[in-house]
C-alpha positions as CSV (number, residue, x, y, z in Angstrom):
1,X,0.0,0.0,0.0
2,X,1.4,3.7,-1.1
3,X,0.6,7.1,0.4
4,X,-2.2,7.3,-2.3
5,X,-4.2,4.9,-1.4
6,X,-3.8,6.1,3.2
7,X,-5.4,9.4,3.6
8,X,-3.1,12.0,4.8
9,X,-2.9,13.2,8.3
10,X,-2.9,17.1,8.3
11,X,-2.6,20.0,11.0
12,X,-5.4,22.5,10.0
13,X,-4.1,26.4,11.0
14,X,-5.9,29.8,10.1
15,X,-3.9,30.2,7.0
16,X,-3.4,26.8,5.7
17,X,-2.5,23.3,6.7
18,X,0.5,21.3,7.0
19,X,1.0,17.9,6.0
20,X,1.2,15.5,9.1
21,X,1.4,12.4,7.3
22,X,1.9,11.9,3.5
23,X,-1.4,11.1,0.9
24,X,-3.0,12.4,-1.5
25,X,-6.5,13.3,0.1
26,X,-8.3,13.6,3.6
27,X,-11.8,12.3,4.1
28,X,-14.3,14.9,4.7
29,X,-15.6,14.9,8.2
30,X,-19.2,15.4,7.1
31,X,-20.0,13.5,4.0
32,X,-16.9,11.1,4.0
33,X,-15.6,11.7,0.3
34,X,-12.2,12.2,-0.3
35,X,-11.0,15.3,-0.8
36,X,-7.8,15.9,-3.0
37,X,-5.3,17.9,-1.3
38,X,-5.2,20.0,-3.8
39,X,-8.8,21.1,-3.9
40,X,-8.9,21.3,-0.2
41,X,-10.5,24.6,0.5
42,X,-12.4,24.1,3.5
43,X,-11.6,23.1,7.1
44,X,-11.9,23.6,10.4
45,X,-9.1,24.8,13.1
46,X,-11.2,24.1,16.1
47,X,-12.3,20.9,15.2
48,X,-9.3,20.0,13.1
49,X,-11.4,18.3,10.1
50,X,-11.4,18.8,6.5
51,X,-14.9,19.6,4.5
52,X,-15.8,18.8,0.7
53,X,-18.0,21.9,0.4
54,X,-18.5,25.3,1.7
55,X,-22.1,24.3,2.4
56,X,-20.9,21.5,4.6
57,X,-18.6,23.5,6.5
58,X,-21.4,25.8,7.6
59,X,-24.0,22.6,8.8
60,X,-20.8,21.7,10.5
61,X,-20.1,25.1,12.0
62,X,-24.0,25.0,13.2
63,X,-24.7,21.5,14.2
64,X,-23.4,23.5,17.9
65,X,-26.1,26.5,17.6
């Protein structure tokens, strides 16, 4: 098995992320689909999850409300 076939362990920050653990995607914490790390556009720094969508970030971001 080869880093593209693990998903990769990131650290979100405000700015960007870094890359924890090598792979190619991260699974979004919402729906579950990978996500490409190079369309990764959405994610959390609280909660320290990736999203697929801008509209799943914000149900995410208001599942607390």
């Amino acid at each position: 098995m080869n880093s593209s076939d693990n998903p990769a362990t990131l650290l979100y920050g405000p700015n960007g992320f870094r890359v924890i653990k090598p792979g190619h995607f991260v699974v979004c914490a919402v729906s579950g689909v990978p996500i490409s790390l190079e369309e990764l556009r959405y994610w959390s720094v609280d909660r320290q999850e990736a999203y697929a969508t801008a509209q799943l970030a914000t149900q995410r971001a208001t599942e607390d409300e």
